[in-house]
PDB file of the backbone (N, CA, C, O) and the ligand in Angstrom, with CONECT records:
HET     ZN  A 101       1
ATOM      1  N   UNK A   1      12.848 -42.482  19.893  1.00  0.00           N
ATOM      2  CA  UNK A   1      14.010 -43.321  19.555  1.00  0.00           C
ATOM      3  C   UNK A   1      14.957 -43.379  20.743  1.00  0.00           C
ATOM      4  O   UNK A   1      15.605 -42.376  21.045  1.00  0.00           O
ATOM      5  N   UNK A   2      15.062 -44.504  21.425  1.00  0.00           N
ATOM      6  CA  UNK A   2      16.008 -44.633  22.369  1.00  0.00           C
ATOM      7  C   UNK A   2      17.745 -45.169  21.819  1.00  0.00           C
ATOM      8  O   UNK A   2      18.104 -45.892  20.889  1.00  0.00           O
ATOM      9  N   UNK A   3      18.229 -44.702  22.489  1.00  0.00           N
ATOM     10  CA  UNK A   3      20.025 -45.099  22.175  1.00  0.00           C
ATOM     11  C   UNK A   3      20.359 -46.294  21.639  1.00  0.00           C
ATOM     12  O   UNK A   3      21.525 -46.298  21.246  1.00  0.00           O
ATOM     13  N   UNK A   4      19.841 -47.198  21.491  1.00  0.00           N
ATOM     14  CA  UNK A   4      19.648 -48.612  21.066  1.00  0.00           C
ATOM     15  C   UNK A   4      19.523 -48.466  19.393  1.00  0.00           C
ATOM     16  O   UNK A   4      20.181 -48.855  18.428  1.00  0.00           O
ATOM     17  N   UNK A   5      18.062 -47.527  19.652  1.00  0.00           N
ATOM     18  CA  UNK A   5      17.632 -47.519  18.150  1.00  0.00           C
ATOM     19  C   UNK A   5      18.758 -46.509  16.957  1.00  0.00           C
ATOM     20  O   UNK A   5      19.023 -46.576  15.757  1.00  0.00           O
ATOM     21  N   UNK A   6      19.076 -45.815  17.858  1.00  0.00           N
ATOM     22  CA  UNK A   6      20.211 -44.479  17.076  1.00  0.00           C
ATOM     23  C   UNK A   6      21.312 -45.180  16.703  1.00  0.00           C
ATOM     24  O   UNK A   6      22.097 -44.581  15.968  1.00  0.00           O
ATOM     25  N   UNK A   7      21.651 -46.621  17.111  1.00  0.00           N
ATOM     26  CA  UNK A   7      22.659 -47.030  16.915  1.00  0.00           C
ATOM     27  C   UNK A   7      22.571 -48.400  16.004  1.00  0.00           C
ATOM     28  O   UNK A   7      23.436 -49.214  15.681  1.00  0.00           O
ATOM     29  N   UNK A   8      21.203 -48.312  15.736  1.00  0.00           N
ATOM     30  CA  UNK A   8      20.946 -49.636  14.734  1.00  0.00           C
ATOM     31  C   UNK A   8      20.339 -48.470  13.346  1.00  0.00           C
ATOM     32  O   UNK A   8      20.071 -48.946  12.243  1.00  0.00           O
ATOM     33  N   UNK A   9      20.224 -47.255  13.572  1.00  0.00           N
ATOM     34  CA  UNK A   9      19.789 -46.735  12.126  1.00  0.00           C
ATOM     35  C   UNK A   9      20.934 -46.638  11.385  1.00  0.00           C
ATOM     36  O   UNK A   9      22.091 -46.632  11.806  1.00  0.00           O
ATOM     37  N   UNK A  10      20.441 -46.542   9.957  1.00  0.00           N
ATOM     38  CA  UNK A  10      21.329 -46.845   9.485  1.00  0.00           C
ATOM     39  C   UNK A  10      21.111 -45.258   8.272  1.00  0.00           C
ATOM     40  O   UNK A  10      20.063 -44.683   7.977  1.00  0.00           O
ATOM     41  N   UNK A  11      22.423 -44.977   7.856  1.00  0.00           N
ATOM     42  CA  UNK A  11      22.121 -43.504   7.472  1.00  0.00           C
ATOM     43  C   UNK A  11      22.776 -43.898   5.993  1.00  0.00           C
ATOM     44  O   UNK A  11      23.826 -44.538   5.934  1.00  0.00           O
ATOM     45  N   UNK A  12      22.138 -43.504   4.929  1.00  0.00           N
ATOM     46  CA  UNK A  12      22.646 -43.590   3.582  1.00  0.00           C
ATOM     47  C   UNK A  12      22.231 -42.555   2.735  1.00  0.00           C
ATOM     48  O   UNK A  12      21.370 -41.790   3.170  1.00  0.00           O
ATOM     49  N   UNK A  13      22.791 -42.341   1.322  1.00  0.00           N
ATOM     50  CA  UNK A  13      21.802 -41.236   0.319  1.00  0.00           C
ATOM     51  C   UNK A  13      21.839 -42.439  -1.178  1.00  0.00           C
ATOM     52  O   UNK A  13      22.683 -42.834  -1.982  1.00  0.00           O
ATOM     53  N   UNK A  14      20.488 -42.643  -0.924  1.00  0.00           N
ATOM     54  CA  UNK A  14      20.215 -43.725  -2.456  1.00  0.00           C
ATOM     55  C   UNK A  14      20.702 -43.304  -3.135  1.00  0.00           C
ATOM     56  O   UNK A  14      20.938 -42.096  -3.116  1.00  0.00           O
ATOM     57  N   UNK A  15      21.218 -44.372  -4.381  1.00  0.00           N
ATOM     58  CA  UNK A  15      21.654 -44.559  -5.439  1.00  0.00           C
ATOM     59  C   UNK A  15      20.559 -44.118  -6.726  1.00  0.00           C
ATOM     60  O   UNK A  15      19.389 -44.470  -6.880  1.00  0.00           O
ATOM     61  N   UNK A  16      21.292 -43.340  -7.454  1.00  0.00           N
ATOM     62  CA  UNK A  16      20.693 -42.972  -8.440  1.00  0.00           C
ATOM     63  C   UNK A  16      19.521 -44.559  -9.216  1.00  0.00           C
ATOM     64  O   UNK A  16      20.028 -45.652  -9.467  1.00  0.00           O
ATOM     65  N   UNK A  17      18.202 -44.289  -9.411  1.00  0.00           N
ATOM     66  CA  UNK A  17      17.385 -44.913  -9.957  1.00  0.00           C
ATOM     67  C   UNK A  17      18.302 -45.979 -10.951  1.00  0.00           C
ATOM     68  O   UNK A  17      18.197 -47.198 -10.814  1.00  0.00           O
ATOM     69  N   UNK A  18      19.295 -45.298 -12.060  1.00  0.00           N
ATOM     70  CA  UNK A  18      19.755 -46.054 -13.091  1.00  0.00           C
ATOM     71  C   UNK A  18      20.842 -46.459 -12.819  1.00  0.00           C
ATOM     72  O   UNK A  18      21.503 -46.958 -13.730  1.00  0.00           O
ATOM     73  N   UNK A  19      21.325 -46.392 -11.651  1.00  0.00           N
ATOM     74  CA  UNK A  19      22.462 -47.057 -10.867  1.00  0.00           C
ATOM     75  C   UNK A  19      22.075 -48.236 -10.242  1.00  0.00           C
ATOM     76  O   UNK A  19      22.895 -49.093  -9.913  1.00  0.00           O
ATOM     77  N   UNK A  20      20.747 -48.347 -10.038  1.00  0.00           N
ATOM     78  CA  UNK A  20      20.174 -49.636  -8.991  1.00  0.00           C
ATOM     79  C   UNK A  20      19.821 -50.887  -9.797  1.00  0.00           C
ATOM     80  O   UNK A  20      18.943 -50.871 -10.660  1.00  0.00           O
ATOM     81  N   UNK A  21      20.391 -51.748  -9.548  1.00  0.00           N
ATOM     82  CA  UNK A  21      19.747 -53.324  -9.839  1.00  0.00           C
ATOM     83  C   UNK A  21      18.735 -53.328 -10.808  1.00  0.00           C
ATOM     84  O   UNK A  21      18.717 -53.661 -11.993  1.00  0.00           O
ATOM     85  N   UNK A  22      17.898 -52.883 -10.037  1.00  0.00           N
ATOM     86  CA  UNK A  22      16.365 -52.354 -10.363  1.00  0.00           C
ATOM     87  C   UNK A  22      15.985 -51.013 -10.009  1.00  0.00           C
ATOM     88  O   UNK A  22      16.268 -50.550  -8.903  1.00  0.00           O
ATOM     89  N   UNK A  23      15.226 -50.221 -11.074  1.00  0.00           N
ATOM     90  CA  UNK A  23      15.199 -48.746 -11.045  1.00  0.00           C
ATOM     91  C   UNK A  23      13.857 -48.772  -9.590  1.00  0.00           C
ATOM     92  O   UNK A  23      13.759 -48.175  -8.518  1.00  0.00           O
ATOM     93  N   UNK A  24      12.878 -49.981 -10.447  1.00  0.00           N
ATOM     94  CA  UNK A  24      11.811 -49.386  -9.028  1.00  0.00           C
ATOM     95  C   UNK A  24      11.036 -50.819  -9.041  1.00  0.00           C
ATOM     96  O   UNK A  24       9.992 -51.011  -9.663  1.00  0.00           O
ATOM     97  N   UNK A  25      11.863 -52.010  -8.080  1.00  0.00           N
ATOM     98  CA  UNK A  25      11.285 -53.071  -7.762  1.00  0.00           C
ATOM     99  C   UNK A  25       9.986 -53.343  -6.919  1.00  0.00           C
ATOM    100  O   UNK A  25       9.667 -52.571  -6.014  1.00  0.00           O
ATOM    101  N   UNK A  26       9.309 -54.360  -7.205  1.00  0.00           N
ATOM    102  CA  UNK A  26       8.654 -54.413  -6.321  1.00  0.00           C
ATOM    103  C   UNK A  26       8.965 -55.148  -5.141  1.00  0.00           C
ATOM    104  O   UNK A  26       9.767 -56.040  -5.421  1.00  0.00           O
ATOM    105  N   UNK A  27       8.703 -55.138  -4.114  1.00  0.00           N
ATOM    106  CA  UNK A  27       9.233 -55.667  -2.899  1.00  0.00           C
ATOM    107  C   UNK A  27       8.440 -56.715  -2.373  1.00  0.00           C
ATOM    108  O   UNK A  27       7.262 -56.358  -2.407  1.00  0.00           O
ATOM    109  N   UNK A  28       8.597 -58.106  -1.795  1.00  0.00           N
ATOM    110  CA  UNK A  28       7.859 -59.338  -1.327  1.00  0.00           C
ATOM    111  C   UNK A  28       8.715 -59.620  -0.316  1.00  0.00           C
ATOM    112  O   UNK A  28       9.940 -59.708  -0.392  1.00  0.00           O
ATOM    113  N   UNK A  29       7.932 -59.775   0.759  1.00  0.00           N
ATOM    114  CA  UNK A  29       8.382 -60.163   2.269  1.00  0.00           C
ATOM    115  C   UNK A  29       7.871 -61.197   2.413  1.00  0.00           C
ATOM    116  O   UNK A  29       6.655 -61.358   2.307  1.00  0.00           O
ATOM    117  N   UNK A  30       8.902 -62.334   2.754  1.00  0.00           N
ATOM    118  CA  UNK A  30       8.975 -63.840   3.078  1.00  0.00           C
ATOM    119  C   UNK A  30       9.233 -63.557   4.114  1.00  0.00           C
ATOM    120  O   UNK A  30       9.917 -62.559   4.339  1.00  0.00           O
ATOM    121  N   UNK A  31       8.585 -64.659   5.455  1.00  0.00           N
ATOM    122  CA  UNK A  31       8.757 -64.229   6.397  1.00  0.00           C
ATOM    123  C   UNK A  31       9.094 -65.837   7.399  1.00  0.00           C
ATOM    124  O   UNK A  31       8.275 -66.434   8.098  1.00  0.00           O
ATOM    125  N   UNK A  32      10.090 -66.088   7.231  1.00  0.00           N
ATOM    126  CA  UNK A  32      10.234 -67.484   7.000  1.00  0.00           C
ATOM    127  C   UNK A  32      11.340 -68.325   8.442  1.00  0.00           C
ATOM    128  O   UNK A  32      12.501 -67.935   8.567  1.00  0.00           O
ATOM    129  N   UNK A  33      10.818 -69.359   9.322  1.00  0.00           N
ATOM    130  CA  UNK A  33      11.039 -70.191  10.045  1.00  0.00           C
ATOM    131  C   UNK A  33      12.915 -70.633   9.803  1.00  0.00           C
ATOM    132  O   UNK A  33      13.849 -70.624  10.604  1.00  0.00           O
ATOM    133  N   UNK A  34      12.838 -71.002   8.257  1.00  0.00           N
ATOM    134  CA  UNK A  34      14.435 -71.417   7.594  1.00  0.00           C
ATOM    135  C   UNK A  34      14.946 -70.225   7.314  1.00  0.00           C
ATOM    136  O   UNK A  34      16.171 -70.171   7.427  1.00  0.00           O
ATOM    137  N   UNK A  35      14.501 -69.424   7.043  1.00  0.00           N
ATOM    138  CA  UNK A  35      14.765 -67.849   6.343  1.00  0.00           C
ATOM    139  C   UNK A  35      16.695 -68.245   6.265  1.00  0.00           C
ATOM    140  O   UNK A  35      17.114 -68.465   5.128  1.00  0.00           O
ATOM    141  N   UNK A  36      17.475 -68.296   7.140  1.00  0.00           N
ATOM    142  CA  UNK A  36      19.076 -67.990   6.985  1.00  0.00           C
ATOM    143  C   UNK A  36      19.764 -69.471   5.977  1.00  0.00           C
ATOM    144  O   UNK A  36      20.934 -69.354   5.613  1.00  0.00           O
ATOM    145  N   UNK A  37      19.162 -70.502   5.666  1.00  0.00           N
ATOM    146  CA  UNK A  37      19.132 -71.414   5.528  1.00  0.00           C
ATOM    147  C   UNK A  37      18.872 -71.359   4.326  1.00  0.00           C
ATOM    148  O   UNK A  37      19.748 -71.864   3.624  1.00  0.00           O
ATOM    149  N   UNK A  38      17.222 -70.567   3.307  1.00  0.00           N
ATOM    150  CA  UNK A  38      16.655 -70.335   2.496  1.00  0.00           C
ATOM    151  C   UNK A  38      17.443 -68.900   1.958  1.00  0.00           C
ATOM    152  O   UNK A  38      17.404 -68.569   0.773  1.00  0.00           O
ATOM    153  N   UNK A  39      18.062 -68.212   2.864  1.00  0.00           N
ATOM    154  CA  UNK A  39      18.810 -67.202   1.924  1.00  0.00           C
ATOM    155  C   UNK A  39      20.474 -67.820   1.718  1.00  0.00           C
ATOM    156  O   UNK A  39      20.854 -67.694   0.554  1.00  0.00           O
ATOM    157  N   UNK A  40      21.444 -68.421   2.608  1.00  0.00           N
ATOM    158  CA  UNK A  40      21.925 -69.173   2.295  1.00  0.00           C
ATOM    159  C   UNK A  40      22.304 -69.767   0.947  1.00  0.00           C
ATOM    160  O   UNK A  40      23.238 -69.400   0.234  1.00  0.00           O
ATOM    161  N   UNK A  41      21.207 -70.995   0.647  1.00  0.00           N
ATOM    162  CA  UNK A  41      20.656 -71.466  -0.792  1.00  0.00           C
ATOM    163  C   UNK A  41      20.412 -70.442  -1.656  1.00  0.00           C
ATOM    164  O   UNK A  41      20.712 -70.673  -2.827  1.00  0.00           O
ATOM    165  N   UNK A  42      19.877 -69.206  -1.364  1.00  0.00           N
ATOM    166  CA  UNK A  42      19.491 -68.273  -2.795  1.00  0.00           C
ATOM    167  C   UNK A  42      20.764 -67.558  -3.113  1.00  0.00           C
ATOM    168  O   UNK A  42      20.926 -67.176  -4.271  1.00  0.00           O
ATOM    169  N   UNK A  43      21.793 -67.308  -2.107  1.00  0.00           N
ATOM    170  CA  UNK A  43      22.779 -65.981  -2.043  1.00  0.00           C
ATOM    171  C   UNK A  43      23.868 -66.403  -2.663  1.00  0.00           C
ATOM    172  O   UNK A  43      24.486 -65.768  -3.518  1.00  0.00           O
ATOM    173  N   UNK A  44      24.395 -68.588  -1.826  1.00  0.00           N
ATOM    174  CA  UNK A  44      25.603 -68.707  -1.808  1.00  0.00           C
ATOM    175  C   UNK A  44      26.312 -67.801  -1.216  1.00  0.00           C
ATOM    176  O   UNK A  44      27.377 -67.444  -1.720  1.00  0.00           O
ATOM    177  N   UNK A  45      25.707 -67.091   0.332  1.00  0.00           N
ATOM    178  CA  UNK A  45      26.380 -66.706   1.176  1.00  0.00           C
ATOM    179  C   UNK A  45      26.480 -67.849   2.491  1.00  0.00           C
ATOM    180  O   UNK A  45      25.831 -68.892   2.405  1.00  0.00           O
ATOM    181  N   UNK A  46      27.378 -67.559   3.757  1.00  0.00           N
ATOM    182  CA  UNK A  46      26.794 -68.446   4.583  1.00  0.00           C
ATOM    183  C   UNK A  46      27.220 -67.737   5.939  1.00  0.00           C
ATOM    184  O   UNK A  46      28.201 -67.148   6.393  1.00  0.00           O
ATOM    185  N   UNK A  47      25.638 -68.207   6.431  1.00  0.00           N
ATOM    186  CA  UNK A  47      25.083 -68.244   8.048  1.00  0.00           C
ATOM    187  C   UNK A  47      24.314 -66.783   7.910  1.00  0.00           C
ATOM    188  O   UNK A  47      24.304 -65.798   8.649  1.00  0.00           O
ATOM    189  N   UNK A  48      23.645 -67.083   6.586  1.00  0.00           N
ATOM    190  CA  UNK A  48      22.627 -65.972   6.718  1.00  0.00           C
ATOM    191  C   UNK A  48      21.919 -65.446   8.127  1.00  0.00           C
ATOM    192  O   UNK A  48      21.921 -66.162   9.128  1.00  0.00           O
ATOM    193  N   UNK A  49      21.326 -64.156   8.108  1.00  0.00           N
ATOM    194  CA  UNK A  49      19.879 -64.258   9.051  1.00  0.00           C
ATOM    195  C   UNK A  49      18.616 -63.713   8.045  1.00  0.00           C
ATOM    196  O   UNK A  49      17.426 -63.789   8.348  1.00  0.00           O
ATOM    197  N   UNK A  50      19.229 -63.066   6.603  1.00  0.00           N
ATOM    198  CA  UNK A  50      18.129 -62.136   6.146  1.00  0.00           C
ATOM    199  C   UNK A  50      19.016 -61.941   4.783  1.00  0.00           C
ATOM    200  O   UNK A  50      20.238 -61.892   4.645  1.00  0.00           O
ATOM    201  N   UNK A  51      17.878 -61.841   3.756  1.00  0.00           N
ATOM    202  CA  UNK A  51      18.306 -61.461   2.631  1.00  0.00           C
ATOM    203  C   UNK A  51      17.526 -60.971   1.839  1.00  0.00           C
ATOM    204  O   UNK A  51      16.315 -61.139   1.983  1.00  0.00           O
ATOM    205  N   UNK A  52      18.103 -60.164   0.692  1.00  0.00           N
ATOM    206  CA  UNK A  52      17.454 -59.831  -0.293  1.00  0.00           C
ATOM    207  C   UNK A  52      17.703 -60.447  -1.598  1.00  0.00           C
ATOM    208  O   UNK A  52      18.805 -60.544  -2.137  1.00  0.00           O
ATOM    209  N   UNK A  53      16.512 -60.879  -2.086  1.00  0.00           N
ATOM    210  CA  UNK A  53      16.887 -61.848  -3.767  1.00  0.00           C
ATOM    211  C   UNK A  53      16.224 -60.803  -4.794  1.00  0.00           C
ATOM    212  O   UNK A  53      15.166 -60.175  -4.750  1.00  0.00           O
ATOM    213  N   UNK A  54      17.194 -60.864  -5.669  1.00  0.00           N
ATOM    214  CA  UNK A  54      16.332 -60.044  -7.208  1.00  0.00           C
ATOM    215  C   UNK A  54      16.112 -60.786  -8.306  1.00  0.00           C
ATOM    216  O   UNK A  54      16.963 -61.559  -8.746  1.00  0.00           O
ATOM    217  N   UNK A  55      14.993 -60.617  -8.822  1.00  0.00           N
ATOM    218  CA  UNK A  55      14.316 -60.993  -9.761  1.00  0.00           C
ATOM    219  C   UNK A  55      14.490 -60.363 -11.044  1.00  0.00           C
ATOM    220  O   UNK A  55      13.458 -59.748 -11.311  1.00  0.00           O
ATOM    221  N   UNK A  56      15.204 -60.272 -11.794  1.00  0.00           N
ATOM    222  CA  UNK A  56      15.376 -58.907 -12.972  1.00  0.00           C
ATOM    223  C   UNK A  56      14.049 -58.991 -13.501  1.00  0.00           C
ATOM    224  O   UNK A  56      13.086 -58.238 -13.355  1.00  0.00           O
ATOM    225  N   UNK A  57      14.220 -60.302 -14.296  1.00  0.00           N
ATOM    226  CA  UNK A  57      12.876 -60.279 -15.294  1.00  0.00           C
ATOM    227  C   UNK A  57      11.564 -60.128 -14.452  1.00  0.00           C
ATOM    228  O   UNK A  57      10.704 -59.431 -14.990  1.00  0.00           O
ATOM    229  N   UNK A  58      11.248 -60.671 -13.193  1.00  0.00           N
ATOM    230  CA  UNK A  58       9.874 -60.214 -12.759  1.00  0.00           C
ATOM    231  C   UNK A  58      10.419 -59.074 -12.153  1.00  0.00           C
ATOM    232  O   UNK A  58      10.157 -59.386 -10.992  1.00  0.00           O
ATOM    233  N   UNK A  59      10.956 -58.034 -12.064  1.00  0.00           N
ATOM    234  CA  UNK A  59      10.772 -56.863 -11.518  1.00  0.00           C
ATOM    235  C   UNK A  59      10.910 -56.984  -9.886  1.00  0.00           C
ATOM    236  O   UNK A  59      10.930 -55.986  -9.166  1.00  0.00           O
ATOM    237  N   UNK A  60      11.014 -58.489  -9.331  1.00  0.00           N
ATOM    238  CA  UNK A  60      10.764 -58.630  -7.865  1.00  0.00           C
ATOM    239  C   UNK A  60      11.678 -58.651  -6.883  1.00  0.00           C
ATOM    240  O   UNK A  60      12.405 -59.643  -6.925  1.00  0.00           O
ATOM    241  N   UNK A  61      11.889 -57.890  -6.012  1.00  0.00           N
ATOM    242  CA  UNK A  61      12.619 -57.893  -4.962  1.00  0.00           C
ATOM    243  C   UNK A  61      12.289 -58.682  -3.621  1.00  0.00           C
ATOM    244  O   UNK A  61      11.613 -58.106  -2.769  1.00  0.00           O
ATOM    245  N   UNK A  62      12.858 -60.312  -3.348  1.00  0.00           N
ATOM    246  CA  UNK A  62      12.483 -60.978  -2.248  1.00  0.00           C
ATOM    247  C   UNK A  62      12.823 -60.856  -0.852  1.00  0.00           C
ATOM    248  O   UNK A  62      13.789 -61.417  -0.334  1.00  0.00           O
ATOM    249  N   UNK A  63      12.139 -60.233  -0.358  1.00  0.00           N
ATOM    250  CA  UNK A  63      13.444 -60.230   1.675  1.00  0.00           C
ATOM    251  C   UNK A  63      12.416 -61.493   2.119  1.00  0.00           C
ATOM    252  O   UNK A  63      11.215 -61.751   2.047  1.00  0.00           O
ATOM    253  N   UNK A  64      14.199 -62.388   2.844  1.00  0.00           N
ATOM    254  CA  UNK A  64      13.305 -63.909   3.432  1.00  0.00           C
ATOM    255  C   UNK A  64      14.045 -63.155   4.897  1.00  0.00           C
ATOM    256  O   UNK A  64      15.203 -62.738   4.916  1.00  0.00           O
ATOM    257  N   UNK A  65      13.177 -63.108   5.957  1.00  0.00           N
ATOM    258  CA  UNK A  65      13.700 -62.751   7.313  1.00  0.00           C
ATOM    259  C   UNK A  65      12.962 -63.807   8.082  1.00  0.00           C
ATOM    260  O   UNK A  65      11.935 -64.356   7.682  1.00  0.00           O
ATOM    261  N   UNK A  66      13.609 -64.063   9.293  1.00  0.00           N
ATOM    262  CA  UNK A  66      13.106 -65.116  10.195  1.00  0.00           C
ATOM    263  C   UNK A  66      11.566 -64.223  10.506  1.00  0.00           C
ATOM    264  O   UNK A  66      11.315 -63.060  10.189  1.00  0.00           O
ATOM    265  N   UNK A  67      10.672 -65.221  11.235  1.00  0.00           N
ATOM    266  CA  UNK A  67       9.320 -64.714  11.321  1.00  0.00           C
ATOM    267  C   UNK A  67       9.360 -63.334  12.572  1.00  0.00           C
ATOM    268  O   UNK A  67       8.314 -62.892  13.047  1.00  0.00           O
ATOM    269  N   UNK A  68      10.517 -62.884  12.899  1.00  0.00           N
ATOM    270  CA  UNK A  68      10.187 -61.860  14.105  1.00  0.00           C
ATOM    271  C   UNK A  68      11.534 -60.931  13.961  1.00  0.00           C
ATOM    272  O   UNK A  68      12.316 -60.489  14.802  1.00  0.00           O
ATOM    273  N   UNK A  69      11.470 -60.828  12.575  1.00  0.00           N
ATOM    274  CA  UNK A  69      12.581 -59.998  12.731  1.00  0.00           C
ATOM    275  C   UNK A  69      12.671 -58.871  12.997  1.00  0.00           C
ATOM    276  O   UNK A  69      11.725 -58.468  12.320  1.00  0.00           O
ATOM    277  N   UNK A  70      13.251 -57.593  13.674  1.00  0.00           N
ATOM    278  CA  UNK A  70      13.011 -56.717  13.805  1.00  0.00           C
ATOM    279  C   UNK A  70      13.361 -54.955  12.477  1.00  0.00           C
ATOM    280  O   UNK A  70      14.209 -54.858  11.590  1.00  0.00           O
ATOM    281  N   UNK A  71      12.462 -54.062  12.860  1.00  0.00           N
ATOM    282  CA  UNK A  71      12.222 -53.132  11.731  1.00  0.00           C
ATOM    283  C   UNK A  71      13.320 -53.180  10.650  1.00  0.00           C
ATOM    284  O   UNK A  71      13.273 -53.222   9.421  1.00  0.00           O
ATOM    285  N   UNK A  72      14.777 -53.148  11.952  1.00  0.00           N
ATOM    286  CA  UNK A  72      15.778 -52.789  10.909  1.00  0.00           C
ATOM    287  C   UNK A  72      16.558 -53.261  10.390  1.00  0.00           C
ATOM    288  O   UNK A  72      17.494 -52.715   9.806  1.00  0.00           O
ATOM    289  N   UNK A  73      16.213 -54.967  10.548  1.00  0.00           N
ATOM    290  CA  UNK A  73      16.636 -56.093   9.335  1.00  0.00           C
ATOM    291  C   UNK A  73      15.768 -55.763   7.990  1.00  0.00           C
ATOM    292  O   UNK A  73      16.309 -55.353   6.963  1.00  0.00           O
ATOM    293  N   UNK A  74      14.770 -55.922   8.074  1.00  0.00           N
ATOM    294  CA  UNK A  74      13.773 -55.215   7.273  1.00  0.00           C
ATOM    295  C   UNK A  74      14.215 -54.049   6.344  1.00  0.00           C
ATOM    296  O   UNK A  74      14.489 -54.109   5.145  1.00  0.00           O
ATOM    297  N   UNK A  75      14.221 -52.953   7.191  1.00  0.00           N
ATOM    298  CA  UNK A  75      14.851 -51.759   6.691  1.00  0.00           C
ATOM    299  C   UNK A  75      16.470 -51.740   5.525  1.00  0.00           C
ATOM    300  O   UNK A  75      16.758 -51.102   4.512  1.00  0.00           O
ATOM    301  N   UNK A  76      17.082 -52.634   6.227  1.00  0.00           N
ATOM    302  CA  UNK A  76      18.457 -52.964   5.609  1.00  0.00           C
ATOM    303  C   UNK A  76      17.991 -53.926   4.045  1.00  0.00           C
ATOM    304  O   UNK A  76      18.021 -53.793   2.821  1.00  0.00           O
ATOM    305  N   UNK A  77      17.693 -54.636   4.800  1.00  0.00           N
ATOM    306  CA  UNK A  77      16.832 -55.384   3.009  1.00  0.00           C
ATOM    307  C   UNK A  77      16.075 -54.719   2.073  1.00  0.00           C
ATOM    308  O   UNK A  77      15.867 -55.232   0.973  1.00  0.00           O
ATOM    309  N   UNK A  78      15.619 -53.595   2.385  1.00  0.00           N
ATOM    310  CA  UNK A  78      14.921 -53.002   1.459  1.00  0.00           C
ATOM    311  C   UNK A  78      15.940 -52.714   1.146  1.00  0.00           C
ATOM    312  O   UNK A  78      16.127 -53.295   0.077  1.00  0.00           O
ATOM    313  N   UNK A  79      17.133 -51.923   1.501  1.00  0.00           N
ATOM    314  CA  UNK A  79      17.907 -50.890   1.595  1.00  0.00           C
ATOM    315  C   UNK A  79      18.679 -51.909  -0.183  1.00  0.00           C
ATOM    316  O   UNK A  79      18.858 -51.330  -1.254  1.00  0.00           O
ATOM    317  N   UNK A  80      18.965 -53.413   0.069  1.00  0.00           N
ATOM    318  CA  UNK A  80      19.424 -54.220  -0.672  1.00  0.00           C
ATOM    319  C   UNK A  80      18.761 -53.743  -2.077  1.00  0.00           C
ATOM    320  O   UNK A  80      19.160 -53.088  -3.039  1.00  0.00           O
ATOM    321  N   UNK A  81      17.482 -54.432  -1.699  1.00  0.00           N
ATOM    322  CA  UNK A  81      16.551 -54.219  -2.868  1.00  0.00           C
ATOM    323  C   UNK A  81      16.883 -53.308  -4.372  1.00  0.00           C
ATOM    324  O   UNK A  81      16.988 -53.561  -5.572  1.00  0.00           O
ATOM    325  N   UNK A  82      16.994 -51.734  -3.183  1.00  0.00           N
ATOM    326  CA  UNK A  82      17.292 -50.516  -4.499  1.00  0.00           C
ATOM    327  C   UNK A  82      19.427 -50.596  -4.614  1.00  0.00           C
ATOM    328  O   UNK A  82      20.065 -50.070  -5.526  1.00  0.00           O
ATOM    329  N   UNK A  83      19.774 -51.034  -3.955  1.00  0.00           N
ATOM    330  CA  UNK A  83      20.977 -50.764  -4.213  1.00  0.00           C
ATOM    331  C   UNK A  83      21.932 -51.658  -4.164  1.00  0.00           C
ATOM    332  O   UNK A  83      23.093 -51.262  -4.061  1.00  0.00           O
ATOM    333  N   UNK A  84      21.638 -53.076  -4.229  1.00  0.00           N
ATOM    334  CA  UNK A  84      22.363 -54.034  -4.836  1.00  0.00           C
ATOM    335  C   UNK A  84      23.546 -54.355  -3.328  1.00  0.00           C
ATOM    336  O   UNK A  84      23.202 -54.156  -2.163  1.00  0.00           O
ATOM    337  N   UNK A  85      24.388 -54.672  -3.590  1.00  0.00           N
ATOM    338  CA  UNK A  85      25.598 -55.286  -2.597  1.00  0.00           C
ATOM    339  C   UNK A  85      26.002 -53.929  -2.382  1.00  0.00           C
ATOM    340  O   UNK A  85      26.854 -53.499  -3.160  1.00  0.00           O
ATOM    341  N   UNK A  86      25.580 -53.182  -1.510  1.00  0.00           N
ATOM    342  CA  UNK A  86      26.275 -52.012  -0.825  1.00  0.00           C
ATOM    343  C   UNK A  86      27.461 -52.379  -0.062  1.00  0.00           C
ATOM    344  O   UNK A  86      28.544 -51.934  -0.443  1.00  0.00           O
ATOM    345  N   UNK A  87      27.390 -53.267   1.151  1.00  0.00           N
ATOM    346  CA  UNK A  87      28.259 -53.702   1.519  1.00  0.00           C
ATOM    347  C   UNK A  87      29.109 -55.164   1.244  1.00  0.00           C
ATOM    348  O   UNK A  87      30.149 -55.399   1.860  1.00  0.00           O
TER     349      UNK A  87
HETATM  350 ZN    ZN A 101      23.247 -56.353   4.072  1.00  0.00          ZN2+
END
């Protein structure tokens, strides 16, 4: 891990299972050209780059990231997944 990377990790202690959105989603990676555009439209946030969408009734957790995103956009979206609007 170089100094770069120490400063993009990101340090948390999960949220209790019955505290989360979803206790234990499944996760689907879109990996998408529009991705900020397409989360945008899903979030009603704006000037996305990456998001996470939940699905209650299918159990599904969506991350749309541009096609090259790196680990720890990724990482942060999961991070969404189990714990809802952290920030
Ligand atoms: Zn976030």
């Amino acid at each position: 891990m170089d100094s770069r990377e120490a400063l993009l990790r990101e340090s948390f202690v999960p949220v209790a299972p019955v505290s989360r959105v979803m206790a234990a989603p499944q996760i689907e990676h879109r990996r998408l050209a529009n991705s900020g555009l397409m989360c945008d439209l899903s979030t009603g946030a704006r000037m996305s780059q990456a998001c996470a969408v939940w699905n209650v009734k299918t159990n599904v957790c969506t991350i749309m990231t541009e096609p090259n995103a790196p680990d720890e956009v990724l990482g942060h979206e999961v991070r969404h997944c189990f714990e809802g609007h952290f920030h």
